[in-house]
VOZADREN-621720 format. One record per residue (C-alpha): x, y, z; residue number from 1. Coordinates in nm, 4 decimals, m for minus. Example, Ala and Ser with C-alpha at 12.3 -4.5 7.8 and 13.67 -1.06 7.14 Angstrom:
BEGIN
+----------+----------+----------+-------+
:       xx :       yy :       zz : nukol :
+----------+----------+----------+-------+
:   1.2300 :  m0.4500 :   0.7800 :     1 :
:   1.3670 :  m0.1060 :   0.7140 :     2 :
+----------+----------+----------+-------+
//
This chain:
BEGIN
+----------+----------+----------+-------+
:       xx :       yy :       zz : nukol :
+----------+----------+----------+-------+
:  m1.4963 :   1.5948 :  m0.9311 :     1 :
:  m1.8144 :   1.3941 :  m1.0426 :     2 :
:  m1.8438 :   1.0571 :  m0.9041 :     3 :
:  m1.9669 :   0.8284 :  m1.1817 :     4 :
:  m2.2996 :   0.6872 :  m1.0851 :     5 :
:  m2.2319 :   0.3150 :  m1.1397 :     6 :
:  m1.9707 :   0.3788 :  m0.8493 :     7 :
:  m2.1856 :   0.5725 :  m0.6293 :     8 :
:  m2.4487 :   0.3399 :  m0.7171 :     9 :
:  m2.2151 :   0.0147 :  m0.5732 :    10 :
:  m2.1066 :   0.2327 :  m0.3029 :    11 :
:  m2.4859 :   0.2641 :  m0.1979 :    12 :
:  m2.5552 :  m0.0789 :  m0.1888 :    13 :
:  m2.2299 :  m0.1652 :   0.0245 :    14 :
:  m2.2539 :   0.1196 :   0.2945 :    15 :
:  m2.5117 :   0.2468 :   0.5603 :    16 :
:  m2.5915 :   0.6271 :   0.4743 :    17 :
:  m2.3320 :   0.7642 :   0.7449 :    18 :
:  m1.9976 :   0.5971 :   0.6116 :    19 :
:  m2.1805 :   0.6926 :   0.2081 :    20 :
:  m2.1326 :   1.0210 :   0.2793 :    21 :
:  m1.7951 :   1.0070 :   0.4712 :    22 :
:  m1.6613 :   0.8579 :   0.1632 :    23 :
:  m1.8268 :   1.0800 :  m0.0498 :    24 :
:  m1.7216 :   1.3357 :   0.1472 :    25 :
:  m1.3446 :   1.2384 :   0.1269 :    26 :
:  m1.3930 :   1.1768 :  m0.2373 :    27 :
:  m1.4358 :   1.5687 :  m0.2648 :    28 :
:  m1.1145 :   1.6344 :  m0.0047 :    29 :
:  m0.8058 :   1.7552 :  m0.1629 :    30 :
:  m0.5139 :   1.5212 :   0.0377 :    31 :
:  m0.2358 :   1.7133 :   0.1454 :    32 :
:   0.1526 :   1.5834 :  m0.0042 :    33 :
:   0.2863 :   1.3029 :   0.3018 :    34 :
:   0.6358 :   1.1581 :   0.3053 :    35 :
:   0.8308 :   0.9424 :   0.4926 :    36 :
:   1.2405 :   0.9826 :   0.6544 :    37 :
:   1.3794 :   0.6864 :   0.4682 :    38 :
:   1.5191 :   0.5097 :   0.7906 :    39 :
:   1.7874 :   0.3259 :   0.5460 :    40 :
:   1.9524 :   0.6899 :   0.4864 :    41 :
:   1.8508 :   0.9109 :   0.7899 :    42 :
:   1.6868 :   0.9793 :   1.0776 :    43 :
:   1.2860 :   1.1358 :   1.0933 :    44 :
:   1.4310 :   1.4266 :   1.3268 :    45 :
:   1.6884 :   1.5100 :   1.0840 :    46 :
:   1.4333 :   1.5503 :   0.7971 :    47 :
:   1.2598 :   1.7553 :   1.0443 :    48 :
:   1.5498 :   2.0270 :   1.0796 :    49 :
:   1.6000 :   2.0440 :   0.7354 :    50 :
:   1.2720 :   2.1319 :   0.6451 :    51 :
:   1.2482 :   2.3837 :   0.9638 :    52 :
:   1.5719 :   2.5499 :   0.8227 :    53 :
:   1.3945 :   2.5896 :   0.4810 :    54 :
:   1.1012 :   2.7239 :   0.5222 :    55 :
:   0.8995 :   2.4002 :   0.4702 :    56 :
:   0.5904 :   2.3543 :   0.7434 :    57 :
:   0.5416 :   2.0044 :   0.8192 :    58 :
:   0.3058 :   1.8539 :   1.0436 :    59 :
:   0.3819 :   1.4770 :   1.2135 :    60 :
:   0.1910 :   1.2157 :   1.0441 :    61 :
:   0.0350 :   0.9424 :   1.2818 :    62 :
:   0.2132 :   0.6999 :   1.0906 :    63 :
:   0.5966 :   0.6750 :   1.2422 :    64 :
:   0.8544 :   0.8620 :   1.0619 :    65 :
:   0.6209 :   1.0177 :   0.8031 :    66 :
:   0.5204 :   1.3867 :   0.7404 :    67 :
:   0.2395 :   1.6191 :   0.6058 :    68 :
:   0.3690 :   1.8948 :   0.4505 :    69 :
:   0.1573 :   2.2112 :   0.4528 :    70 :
:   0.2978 :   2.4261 :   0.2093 :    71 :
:   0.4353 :   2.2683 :  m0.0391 :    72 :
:   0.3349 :   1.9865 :  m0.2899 :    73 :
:   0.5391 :   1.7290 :  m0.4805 :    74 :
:   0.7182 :   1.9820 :  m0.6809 :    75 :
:   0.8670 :   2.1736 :  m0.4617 :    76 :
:   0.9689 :   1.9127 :  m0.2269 :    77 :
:   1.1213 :   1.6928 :  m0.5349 :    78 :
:   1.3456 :   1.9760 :  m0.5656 :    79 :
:   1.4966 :   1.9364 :  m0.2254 :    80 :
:   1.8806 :   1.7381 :  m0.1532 :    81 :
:   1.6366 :   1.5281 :   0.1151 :    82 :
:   1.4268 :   1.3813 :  m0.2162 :    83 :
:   1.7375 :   1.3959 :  m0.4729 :    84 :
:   1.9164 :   1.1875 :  m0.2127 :    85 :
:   1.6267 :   0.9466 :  m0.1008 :    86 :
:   1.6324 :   1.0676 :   0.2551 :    87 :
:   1.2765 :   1.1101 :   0.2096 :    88 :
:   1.0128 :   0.9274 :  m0.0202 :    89 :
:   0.7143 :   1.0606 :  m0.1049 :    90 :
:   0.3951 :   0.8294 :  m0.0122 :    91 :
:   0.0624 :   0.8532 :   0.0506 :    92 :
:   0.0044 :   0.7530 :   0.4370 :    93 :
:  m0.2155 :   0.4552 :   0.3631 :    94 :
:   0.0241 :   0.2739 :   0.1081 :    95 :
:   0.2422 :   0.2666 :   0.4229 :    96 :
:   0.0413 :   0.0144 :   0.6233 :    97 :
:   0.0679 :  m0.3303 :   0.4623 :    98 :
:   0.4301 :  m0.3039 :   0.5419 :    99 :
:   0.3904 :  m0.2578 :   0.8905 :   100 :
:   0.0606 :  m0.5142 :   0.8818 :   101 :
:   0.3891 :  m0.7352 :   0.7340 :   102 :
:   0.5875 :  m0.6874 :   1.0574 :   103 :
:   0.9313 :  m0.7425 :   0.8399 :   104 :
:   1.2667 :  m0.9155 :   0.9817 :   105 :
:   1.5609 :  m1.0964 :   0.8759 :   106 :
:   1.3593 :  m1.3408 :   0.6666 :   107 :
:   1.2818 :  m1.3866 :   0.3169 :   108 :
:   0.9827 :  m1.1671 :   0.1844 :   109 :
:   0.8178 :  m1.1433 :  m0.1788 :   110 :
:   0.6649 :  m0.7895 :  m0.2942 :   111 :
:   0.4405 :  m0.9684 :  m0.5827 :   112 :
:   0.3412 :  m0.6181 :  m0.7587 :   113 :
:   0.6339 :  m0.4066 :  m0.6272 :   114 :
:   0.7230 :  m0.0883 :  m0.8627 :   115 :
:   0.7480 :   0.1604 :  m0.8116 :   116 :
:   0.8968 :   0.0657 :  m0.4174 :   117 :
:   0.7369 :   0.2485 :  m0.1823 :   118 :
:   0.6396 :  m0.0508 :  m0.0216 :   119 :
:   0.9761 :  m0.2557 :  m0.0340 :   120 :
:   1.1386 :   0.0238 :   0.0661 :   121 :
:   0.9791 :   0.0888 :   0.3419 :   122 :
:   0.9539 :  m0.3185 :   0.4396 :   123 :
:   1.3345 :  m0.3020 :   0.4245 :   124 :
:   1.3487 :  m0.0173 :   0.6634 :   125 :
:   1.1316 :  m0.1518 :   0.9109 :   126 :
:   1.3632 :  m0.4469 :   0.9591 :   127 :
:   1.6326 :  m0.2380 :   0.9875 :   128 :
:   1.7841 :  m0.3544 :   0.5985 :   129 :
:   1.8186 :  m0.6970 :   0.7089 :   130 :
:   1.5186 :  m0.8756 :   0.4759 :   131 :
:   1.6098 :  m1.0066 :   0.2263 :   132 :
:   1.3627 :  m0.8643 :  m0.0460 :   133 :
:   1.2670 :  m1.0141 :  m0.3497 :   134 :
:   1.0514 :  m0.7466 :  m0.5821 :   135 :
:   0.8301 :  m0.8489 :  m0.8945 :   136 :
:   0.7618 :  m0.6002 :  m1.1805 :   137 :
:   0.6162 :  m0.7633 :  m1.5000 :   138 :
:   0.6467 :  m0.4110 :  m1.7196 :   139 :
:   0.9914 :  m0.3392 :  m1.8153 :   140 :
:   0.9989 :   0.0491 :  m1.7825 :   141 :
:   0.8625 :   0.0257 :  m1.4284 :   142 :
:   1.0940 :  m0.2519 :  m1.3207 :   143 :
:   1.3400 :   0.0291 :  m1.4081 :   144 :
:   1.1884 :   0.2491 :  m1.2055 :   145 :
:   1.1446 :   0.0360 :  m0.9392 :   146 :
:   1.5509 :  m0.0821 :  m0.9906 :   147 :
:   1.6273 :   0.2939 :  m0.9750 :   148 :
:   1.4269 :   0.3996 :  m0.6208 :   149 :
:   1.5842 :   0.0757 :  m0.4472 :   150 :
:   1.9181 :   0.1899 :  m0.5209 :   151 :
:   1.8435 :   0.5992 :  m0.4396 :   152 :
:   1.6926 :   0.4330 :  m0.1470 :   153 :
:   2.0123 :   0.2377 :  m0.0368 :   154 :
:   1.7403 :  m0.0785 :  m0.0293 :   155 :
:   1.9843 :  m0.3873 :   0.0708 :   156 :
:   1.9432 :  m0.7203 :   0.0294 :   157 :
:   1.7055 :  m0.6582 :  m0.2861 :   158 :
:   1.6620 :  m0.8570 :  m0.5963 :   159 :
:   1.4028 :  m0.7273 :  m0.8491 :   160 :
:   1.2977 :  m0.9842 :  m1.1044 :   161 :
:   1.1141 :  m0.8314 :  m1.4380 :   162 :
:   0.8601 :  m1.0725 :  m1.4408 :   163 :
:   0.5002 :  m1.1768 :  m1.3505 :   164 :
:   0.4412 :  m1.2647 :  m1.0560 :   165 :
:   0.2107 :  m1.5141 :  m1.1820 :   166 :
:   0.4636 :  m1.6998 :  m1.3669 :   167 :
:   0.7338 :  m1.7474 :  m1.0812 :   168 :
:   0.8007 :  m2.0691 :  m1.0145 :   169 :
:   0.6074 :  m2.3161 :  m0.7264 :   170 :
:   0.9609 :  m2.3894 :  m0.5854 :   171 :
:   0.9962 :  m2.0586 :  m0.4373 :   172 :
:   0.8681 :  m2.0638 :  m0.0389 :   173 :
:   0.8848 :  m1.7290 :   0.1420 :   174 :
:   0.8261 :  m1.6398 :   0.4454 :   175 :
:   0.6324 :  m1.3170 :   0.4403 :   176 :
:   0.4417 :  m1.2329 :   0.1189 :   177 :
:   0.3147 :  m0.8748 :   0.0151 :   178 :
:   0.0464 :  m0.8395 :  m0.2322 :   179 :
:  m0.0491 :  m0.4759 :  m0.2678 :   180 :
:  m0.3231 :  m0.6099 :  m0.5741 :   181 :
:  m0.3697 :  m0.4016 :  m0.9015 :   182 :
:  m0.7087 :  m0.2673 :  m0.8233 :   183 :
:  m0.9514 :   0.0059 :  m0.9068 :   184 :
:  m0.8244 :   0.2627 :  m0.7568 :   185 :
:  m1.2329 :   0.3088 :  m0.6189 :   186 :
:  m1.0449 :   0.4738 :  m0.2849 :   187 :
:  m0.7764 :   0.7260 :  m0.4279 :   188 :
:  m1.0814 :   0.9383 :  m0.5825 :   189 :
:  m1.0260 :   1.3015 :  m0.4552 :   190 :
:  m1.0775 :   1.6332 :  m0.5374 :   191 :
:  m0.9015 :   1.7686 :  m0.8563 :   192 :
:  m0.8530 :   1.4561 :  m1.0415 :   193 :
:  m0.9955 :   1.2356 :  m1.3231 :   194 :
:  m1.1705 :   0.9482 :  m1.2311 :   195 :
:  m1.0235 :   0.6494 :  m1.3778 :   196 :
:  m1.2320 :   0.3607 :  m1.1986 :   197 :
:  m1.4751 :   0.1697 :  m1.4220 :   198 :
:  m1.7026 :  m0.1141 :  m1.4496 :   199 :
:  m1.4277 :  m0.3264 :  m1.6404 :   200 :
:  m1.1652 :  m0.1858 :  m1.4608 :   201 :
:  m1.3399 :  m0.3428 :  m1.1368 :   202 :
:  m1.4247 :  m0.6788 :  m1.3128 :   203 :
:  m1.0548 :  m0.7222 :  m1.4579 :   204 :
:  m0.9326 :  m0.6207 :  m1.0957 :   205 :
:  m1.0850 :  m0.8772 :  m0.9738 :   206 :
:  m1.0199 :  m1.1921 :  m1.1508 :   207 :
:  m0.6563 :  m1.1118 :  m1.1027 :   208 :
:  m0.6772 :  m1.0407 :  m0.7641 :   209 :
:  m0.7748 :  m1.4215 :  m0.7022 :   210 :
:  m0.5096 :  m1.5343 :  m0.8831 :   211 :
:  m0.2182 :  m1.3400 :  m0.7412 :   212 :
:  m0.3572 :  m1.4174 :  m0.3977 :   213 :
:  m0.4002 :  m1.8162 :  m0.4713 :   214 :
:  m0.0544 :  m1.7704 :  m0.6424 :   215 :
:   0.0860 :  m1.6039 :  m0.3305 :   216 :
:  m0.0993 :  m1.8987 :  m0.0846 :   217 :
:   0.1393 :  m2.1613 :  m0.2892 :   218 :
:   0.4697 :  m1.9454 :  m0.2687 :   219 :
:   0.4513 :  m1.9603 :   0.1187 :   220 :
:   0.5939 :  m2.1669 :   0.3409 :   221 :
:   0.3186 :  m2.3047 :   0.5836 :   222 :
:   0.2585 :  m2.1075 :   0.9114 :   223 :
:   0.3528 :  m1.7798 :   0.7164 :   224 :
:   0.1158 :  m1.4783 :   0.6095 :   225 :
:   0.1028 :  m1.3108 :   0.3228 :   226 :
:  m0.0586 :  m0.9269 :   0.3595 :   227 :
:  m0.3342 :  m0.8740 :   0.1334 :   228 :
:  m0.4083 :  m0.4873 :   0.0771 :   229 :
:  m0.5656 :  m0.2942 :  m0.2260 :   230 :
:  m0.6731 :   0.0884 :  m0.2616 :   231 :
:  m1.0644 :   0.0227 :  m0.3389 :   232 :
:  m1.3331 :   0.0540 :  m0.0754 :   233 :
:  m1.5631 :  m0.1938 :  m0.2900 :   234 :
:  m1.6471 :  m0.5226 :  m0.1334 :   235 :
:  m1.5948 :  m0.7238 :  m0.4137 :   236 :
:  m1.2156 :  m0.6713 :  m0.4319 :   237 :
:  m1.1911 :  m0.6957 :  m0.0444 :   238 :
:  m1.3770 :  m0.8809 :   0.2023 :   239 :
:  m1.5209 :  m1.0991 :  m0.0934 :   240 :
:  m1.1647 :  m1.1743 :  m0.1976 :   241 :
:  m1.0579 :  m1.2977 :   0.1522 :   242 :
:  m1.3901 :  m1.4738 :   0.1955 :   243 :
:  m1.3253 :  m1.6696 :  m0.1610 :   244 :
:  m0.9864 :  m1.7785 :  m0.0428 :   245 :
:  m1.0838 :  m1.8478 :   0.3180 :   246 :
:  m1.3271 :  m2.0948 :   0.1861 :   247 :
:  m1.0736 :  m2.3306 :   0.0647 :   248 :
:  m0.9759 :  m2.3755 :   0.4340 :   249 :
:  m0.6001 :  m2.3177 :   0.3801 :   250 :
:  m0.5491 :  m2.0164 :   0.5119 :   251 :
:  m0.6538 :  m1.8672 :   0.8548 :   252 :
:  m0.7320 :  m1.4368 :   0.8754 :   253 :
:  m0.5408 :  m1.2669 :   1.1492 :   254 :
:  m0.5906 :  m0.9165 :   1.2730 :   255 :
:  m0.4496 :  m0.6145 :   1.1573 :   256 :
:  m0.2904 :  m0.5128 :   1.4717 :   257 :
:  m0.1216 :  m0.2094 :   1.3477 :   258 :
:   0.1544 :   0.0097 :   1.6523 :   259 :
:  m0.1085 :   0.2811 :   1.5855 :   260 :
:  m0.4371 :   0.4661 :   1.5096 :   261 :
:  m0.6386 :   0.4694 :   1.1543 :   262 :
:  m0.9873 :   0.6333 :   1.1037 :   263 :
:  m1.2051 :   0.2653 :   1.0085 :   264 :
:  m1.4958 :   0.2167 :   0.7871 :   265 :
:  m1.6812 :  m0.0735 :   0.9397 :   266 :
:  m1.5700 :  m0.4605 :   0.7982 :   267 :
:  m1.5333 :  m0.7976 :   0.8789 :   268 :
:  m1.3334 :  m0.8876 :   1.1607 :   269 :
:  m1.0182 :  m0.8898 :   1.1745 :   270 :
:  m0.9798 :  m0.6772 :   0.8392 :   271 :
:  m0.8535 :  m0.3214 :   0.8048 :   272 :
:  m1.0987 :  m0.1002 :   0.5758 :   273 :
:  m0.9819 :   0.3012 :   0.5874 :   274 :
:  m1.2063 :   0.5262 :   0.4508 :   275 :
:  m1.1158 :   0.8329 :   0.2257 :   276 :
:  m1.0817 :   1.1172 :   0.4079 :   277 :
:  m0.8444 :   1.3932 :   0.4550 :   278 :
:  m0.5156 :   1.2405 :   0.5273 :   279 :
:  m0.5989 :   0.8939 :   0.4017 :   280 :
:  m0.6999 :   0.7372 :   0.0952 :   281 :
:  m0.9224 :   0.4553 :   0.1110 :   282 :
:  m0.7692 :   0.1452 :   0.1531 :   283 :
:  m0.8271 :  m0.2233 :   0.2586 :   284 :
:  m0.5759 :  m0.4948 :   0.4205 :   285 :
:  m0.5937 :  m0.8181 :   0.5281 :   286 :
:  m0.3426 :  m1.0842 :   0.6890 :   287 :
:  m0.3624 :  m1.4333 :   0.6211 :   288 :
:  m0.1800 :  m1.7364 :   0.7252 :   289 :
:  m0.1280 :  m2.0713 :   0.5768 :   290 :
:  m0.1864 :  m2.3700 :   0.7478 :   291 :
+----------+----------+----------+-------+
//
């Protein structure tokens, strides 16, 4: 895979020569499939005997209740009763953070960009199906899509509205807010793939990025956080996102204080930046909380 040179050129500018050529490095890594036990369904140690008894190697992810699988890829495990029957979604390991970043309970929580519901899935099985989950999807055929995996997923307490969340109305207050932002994708680059990240790709990212993050800063109620994460590794759509909301002094950043280890690409405090490698893609995540 060639990295276009306006990317490695931004990249360059951003990063000290070591953590360049780590993510250039992970850039040209092949990522091994990862899934999770969905927690709703079944237990991680059943998934485990299944795949045992069926010839499937897996290897224990360092994120809880998640998997590497070592000898087969999407196909084959889409195939198995575990992924016909949503015991098991398949996920990359860092799209599983913000959820735990979100620290979800019985409490009312907005997924602003949610299809295709890895992430509300997973936010519902961390508080043990007792949030009560309210998923955005502006596109019709992925709110579909995102309808269908809630209900393979036995997701309770889930309403999915097909609409942008943009548009929702100001008299909505939640307590938790996810915002996993449409973004450009600068830390999913890895071997085998097309490169879809461009210069207007970065600049659209970004304008809506501020809005969906002022937009989620309204929809909370005061004292509450909303979990800011995207899968880039440019500064512009991270740390200078935060920073452009911070400065309007109603929010406060908190730290990612995740129940386990990540590899880190140095950033400001108190923000999460993983670098491609690997196991991980390269993601960024942030909590803040209104005032």
């Amino acid at each position: 895979m060639e990295v276009p040179l306006f990317l490695t050129k931004l990249l360059s500018e951003q990063y000290e020569k070591e953590d360049l050529t780590k993510i250039l490095t992970g850039y040209a890594t092949r990522r091994p499939v990862t899934f999770r036990a969905n927690l709703l369904k079944t237990t991680a140690k059943d998934v485990q005997s299944y795949c045992e008894a069926n010839g499937i190697a897996l290897r224990k992810a360092p994120v809880p209740n998640a998997f590497i699988a070592e000898n087969a890829r999407e196909k084959e495990l889409m195939q198995t009763p575990l992924y016909k029957n949503g015991d098991i979604y398949l996920q990359s390991l860092s799209s599983m953070l913000p959820p735990f970043l979100l620290d979800p309970k019985e409490e009312s929580i907005l997924d602003m960009t949610a299809a295709p519901g890895g992430k509300t899935s997973l936010i519902s099985a961390l508080s043990g199906g007792k949030a009560f989950l309210t998923a955005c999807e502006k596109d019709k055929i992925r709110a579909e899509r995102l309808k269908y995996n809630l209900n393979k997923l036995s997701v309770p307490r889930a309403s999915v509205l097909v609409q942008d969340a943009l548009l929702l109305d100001e008299y909505f207050r939640f307590d938790k807010i996810l915002l996993d932002a449409p973004c450009s994708g600068s830390g999913t680059l890895e071997e085998g793939t097309t490169v879809k990240t461009s210069e207007k790709l970065i600049e659209n990212s970004v304008r809506l990025q501020e809005k969906l993050l002022r937009k989620a800063l309204k929809l909370l109620k005061s004292g509450s956080v909303v979990v800011y994460s995207t899968c880039s590794v440019l500064r512009s759509e991270n740390e200078m996102m935060i920073e452009k909301v911070m400065h309007d002094g109603i929010c406060e950043l908190l730290p990612c204080n995740l129940p386990f280890s990540v590899p880190k690409l140095p950033s400001p405090e108190n923000t999460l930046l993983v670098p491609p490698d690997e196991l991980y893609e390269g993601f960024f995540c942030a909590v803040l909380r209104k005032k």
